[in-house]
C-alpha positions as CSV (number, residue, x, y, z in Angstrom):
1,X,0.0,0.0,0.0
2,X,1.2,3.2,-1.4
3,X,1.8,6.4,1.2
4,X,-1.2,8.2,-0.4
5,X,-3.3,5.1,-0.2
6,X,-2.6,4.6,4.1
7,X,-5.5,5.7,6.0
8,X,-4.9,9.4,7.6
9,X,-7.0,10.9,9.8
10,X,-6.2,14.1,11.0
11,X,-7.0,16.3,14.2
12,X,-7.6,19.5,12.5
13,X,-7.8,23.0,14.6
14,X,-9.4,25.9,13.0
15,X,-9.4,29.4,14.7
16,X,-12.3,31.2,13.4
17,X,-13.7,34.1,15.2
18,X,-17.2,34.8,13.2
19,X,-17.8,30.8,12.4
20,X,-21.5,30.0,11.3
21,X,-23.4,27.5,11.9
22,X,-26.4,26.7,9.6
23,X,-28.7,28.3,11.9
24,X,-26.9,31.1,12.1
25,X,-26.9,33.9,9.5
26,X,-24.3,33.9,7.3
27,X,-22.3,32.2,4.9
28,X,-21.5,28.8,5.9
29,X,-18.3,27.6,3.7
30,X,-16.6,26.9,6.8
31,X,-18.9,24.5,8.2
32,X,-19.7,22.8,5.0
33,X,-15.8,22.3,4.8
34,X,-15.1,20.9,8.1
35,X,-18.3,18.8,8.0
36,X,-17.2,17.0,5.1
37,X,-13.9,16.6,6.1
38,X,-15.3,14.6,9.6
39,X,-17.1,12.4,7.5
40,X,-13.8,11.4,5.5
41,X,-12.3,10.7,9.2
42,X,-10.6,13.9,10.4
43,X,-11.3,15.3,13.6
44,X,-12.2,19.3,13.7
45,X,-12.1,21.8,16.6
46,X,-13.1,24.9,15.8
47,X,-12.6,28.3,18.2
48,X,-15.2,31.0,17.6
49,X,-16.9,33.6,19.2
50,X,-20.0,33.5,20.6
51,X,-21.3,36.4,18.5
52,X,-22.9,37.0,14.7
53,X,-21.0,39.2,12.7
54,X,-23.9,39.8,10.5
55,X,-26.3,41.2,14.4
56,X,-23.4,41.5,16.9
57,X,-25.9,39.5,18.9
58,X,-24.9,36.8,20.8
59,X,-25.9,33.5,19.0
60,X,-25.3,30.8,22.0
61,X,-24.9,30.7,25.6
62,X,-23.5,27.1,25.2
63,X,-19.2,26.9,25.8
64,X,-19.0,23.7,24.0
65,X,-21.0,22.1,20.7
66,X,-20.5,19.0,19.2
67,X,-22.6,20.0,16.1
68,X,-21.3,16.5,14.4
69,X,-19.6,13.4,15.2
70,X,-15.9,14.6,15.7
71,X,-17.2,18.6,14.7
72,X,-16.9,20.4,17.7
73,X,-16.9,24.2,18.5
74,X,-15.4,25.9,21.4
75,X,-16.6,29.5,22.1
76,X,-13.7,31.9,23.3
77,X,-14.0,35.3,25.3
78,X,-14.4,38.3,23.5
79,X,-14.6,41.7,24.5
80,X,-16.0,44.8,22.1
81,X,-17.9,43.7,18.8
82,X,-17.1,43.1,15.5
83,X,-20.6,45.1,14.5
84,X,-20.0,48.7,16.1
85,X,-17.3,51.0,15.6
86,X,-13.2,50.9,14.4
87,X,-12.2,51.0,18.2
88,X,-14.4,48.6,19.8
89,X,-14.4,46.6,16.6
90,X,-10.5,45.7,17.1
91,X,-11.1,45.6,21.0
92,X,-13.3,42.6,19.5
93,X,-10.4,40.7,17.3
94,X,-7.5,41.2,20.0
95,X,-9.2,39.7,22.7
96,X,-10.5,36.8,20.5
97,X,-6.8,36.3,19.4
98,X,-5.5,36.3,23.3
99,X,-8.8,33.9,24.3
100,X,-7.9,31.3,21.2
101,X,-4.6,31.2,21.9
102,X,-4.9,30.3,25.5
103,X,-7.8,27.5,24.3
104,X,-5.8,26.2,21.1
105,X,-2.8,25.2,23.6
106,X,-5.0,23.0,25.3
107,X,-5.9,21.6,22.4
108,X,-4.4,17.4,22.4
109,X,-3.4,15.9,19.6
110,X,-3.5,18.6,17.0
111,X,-1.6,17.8,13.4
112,X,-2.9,21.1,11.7
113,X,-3.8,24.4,12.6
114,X,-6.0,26.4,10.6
115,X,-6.4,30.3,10.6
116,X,-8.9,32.0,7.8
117,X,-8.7,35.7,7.3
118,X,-9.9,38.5,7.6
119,X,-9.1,39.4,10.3
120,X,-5.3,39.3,10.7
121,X,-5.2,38.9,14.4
122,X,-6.9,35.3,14.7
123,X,-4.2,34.0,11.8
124,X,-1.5,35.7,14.1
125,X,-3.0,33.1,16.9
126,X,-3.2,30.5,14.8
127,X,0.8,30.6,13.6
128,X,1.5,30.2,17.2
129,X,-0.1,28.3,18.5
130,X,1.0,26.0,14.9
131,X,4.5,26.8,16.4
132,X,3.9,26.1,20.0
133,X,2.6,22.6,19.5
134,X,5.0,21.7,16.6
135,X,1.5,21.5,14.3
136,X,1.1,22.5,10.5
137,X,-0.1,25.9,9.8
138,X,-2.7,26.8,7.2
139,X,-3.4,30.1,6.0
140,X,-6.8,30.6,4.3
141,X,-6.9,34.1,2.3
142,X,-11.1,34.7,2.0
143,X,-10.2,38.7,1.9
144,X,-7.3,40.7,0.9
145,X,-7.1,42.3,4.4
146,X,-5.5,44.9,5.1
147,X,-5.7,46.0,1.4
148,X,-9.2,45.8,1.0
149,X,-9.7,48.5,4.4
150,X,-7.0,50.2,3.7
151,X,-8.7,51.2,-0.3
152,X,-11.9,52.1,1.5
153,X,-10.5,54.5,3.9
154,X,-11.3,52.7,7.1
155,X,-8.1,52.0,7.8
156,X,-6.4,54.9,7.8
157,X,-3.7,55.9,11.0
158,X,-0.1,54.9,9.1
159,X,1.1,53.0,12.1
160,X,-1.6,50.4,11.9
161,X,-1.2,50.2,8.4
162,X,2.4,49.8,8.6
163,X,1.9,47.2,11.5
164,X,-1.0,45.6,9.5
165,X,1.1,45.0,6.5
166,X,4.2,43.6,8.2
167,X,1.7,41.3,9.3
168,X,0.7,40.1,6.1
169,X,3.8,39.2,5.3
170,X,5.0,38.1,8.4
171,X,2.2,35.2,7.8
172,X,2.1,34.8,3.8
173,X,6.1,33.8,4.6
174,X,5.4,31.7,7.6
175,X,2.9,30.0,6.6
176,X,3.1,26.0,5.5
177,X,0.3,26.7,3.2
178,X,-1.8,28.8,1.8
179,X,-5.3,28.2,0.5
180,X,-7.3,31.1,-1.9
181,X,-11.1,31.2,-2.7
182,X,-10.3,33.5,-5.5
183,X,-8.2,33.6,-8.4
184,X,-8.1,37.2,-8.3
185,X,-5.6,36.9,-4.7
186,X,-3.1,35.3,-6.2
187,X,-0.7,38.0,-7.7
188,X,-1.6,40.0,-4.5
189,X,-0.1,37.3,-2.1
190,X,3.0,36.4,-3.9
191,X,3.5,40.4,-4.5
192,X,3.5,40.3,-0.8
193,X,5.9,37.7,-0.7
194,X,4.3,34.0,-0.9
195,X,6.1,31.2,-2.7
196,X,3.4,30.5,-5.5
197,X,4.4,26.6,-5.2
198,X,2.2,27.4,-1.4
199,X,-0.7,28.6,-2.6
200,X,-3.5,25.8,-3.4
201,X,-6.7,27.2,-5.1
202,X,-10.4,26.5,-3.4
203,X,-12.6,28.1,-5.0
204,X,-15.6,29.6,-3.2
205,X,-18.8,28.4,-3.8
206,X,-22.0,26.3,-2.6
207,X,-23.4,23.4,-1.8
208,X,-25.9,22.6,-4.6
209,X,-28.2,20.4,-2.7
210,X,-29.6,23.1,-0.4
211,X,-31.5,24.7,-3.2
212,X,-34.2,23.6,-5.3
213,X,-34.6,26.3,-8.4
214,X,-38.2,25.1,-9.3
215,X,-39.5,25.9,-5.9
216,X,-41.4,29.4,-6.0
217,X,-41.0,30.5,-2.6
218,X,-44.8,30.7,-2.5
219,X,-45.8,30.4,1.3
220,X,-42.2,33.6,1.8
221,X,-44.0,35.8,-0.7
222,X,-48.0,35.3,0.9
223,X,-46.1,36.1,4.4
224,X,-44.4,39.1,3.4
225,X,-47.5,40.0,1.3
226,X,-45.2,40.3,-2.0
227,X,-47.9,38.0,-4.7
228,X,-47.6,39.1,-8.1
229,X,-44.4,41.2,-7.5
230,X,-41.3,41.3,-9.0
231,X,-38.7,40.8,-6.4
232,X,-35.1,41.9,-6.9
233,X,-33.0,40.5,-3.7
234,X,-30.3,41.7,-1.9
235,X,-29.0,38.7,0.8
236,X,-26.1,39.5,3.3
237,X,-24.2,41.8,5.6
238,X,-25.4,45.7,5.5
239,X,-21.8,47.0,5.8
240,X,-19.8,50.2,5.0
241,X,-18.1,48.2,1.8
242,X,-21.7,46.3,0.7
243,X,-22.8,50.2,-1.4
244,X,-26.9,49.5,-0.5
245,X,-27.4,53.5,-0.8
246,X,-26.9,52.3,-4.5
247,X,-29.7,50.1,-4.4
248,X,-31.9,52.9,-2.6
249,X,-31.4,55.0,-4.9
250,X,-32.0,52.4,-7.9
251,X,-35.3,52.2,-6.1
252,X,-36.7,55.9,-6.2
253,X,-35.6,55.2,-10.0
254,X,-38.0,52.5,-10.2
255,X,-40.4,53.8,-8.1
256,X,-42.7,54.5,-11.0
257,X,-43.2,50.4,-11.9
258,X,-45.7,49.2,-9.0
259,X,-44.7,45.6,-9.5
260,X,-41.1,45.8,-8.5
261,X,-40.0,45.4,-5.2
262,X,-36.5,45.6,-3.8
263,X,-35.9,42.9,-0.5
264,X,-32.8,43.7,1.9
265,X,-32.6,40.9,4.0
266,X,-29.5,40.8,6.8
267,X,-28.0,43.2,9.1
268,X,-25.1,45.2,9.4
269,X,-23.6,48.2,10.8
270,X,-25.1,50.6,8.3
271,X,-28.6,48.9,8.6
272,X,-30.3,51.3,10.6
273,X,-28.8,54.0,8.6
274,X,-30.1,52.7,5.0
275,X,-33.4,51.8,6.8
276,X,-33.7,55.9,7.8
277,X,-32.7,57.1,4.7
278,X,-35.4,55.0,2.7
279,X,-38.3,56.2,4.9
280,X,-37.3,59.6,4.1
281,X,-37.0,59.1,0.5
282,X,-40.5,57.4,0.8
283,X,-39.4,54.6,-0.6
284,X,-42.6,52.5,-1.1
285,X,-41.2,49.6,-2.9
286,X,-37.8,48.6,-0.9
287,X,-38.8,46.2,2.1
288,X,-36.3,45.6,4.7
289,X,-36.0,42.3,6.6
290,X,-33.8,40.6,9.2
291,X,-31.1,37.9,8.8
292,X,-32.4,34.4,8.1
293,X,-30.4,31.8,9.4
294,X,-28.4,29.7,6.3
295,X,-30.9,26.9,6.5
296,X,-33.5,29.1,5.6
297,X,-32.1,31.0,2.8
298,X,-33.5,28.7,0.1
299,X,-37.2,29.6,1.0
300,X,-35.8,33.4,0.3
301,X,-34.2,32.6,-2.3
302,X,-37.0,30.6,-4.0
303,X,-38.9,33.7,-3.8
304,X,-37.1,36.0,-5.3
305,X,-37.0,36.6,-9.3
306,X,-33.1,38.1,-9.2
307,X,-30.5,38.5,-7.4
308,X,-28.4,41.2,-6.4
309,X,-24.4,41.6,-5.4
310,X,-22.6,45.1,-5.3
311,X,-19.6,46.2,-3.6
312,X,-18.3,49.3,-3.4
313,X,-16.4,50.5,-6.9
314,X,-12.8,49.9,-5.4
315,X,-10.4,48.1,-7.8
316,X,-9.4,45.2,-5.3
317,X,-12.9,44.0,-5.5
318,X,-12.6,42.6,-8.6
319,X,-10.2,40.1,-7.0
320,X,-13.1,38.4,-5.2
321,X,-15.6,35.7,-5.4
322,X,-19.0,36.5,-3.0
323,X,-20.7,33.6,-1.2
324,X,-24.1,35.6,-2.4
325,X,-23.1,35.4,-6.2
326,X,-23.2,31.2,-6.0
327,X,-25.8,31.0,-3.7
328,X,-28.3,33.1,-6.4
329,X,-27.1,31.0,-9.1
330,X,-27.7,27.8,-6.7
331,X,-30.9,28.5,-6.8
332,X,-32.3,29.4,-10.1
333,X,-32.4,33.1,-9.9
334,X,-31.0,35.5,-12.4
335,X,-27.9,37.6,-10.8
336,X,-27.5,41.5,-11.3
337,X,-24.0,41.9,-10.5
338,X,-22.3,45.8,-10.0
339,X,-19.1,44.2,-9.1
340,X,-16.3,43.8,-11.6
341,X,-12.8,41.7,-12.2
342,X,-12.9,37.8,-11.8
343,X,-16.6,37.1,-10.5
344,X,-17.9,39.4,-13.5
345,X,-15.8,36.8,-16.2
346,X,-17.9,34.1,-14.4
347,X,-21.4,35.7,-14.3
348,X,-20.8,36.6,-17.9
349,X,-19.4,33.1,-19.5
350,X,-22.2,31.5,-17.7
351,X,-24.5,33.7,-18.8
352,X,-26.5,33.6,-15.8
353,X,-27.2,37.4,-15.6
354,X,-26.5,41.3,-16.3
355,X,-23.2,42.6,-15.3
356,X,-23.4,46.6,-14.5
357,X,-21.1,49.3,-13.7
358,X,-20.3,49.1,-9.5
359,X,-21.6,52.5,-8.2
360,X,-24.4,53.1,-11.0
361,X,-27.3,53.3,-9.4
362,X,-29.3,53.5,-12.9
363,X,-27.5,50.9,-14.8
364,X,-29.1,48.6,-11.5
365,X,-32.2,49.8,-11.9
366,X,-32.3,49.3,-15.5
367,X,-30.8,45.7,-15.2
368,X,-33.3,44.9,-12.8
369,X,-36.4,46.8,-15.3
370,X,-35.0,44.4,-18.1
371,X,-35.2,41.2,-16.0
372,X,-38.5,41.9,-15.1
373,X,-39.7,43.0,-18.3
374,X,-38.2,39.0,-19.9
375,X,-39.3,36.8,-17.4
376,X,-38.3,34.0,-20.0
377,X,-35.0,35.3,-20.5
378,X,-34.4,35.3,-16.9
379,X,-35.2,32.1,-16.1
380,X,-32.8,31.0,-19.0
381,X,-30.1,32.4,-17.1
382,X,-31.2,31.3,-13.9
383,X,-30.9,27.7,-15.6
384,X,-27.4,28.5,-17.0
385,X,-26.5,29.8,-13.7
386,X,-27.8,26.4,-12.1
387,X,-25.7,24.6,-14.6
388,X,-22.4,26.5,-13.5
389,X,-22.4,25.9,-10.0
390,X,-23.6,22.4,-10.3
391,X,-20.3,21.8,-12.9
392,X,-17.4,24.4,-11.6
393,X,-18.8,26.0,-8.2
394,X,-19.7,22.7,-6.0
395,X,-19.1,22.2,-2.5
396,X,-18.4,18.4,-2.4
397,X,-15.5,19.2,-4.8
398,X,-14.2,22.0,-3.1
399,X,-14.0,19.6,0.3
400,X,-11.9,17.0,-1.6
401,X,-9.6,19.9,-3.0
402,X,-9.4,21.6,1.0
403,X,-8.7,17.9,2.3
404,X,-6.0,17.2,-0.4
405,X,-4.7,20.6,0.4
406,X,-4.7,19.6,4.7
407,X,-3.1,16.3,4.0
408,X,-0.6,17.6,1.8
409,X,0.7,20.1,4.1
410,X,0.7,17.5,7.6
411,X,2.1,14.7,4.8
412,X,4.9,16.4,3.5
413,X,7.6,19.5,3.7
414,X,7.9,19.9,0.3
415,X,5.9,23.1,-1.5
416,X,2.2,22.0,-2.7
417,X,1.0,22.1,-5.7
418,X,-0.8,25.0,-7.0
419,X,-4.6,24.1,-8.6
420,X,-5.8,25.4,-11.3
421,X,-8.4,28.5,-11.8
């Protein structure tokens, strides 16, 4: 029996701070990952906080969760919140990264240690604690941080740029691996100074089997009383770098066209803010709502006739690939996209929906006016979107690559081999 064919089970540590659970809002990549690699053998621990990123609420009052045979998650102390301001917000991450740390060394057994960015502080922990118990250390790049604060202007004082970029690469160098969810980081890391042999490709993406495009979302639509409309969806985090103003004021465009109605669902720091700001534009047809929990995303979904994702117009955010983007295509549902670079070549070649200029707000409204003007065009690319995912964007292939990528790097000290876009 050949090395690669001896069984290897691994006791895998990941260090997490904003992990989500399926009944927890948010984008669940991370638990999708570790549940498939527990069912392949491997053992994860996973150290998060006890609070949503998307609500700053606290989501559990339980320490410990085994949410899966050999899936456990530890909750750590944190002080501050990762959903108020600049201050309290890194008050948040520094305690998390002092609270991990002191939980990760008691951590038996562990072959690998995995830290996922942003933010920088919890990889920092993760590297040490890697070092401290002689364990593997895997960097996973899901954001170009600092870069991508640092291009919107919310990170601005020079020494914590200066300190936040010796960080970077600090751990890009140190690091026995890296893993990317976006072709688009690649240049940027080994600019910064990782060795491209490192870096292993995983593509973001979604787990197919949670959504059913022929399901109409019929019983979502009665409750919210939103029959016969047209509804163009916006699903995630209501942050500074998200641009919803944009979709506000794509709204009062659209205001004359009774039957379409723009759906906000999530929180976010700038919720309460866009909520204020449609009231006083009397902005009949937008329709806020609060997170739904990853489990019940499909039934939004379903409902909806097309999807929205925007970012702000920043170059860097072409680099990246949004959970929202794969989940709309999941599901059947044309995507309006005001995002450019890498995500816009897939959304195009697919030809699962309307690409727009980032920060138009009438090039939105008039995507989301065509859409519902062609309801048989847009279910064609809701179907070719469907198609995509299902071929290039799956979850169950995206575990095998992550657990080829853990194995390699506890297997071996020789540099891994990079995948393919």
């Amino acid at each position: 029996m050949t090395a690669k064919e001896t069984p290897f089970f691994m006791h895998i540590l990941l260090i997490h701070q904003v992990f989500v659970r399926p009944d927890d809002p948010g984008g669940t990549r991370h638990y999708e990952l570790a549940l498939a690699l527990t069912r392949s053998g491997h053992r994860v621990t996973i150290l998060a906080s006890p609070y949503s990123y998307q609500t700053g609420l606290r989501v559990t009052e339980k320490q410990r969760e085994m949410l899966a045979p050999r899936l456990e998650i530890i909750r750590c102390s944190v002080l501050g919140s990762v959903h108020r301001s600049f201050f309290w917000r890194a008050i948040g991450f520094f305690s998390f990264m002092l609270s991990s740390l002191f939980l990760g060394l008691t951590q038996p057994n562990v072959d690998l240690v995995w830290g996922t960015s942003p933010p920088l502080p919890q990889v920092l922990t993760a590297w040490l604690v890697a070092r401290l118990k002689r364990a593997k250390f895997l960097f996973e790049v899901r954001d170009l941080w600092p870069a991508f604060p640092i291009q919107l202007g919310i990170l601005r004082n020079p020494v914590w740029i200066w300190i936040s970029l010796r960080l970077e690469r600090f751990l890009y160098r140190r690091a026995d691996c890296l893993v990317v969810n976006s072709p688009g980081f690649i240049d940027h890391l080994t600019a910064r100074g990782a060795a491209p042999a490192k870096i292993h490709l995983v593509r973001n993406g979604v787990d197919t089997a949670m959504f059913d495009p022929a399901s109409k979302g019929s019983d979502f639509r009665e409750r919210n009383h939103l029959q016969e409309k047209f509804i163009a969806l916006y699903a995630g985090a209501h942050g500074v770098s998200n641009d919803l103003e944009i979709l506000l004021d794509a709204a009062d465009l659209l205001r004359d066209d009774p039957r379409i109605r723009f759906l906000l669902v999530g929180d976010g720091k700038e919720k309460p803010n866009l909520a204020l700001r449609a009231t006083e534009m009397k902005l009949g047809n937008v329709l806020f709502l609060p997170p739904v929990p990853k489990q019940g995303m499909p039934e939004v979904l379903a409902a909806a006739d097309c999807g929205i994702a925007i970012l702000k117009p920043i170059p860097l955010y072409g680099t990246t690939y949004p959970n929202k983007v794969f989940d709309y295509m999941a599901a059947g549902r044309p995507v309006v996209l005001a995002i450019d670079g890498v995500i816009r070549k897939v959304v195009e070649e697919a030809g699962a929906g309307l690409a727009v200029r980032p920060g138009d707000p009438r090039s939105v409204a008039e995507a989301v006016r065509a859409l519902a003007r062609d309801p048989a065009r847009a279910r064609e690319m809701g179907r070719r979107g469907r198609l995509c995912v299902e071929r290039d964007f799956n979850r169950k292939d995206q575990a095998r690559q992550m657990e080829t990528a853990l194995e390699e790097c506890v297997r071996k000290n020789i540099p891994l081999v990079k995948m393919n876009p």
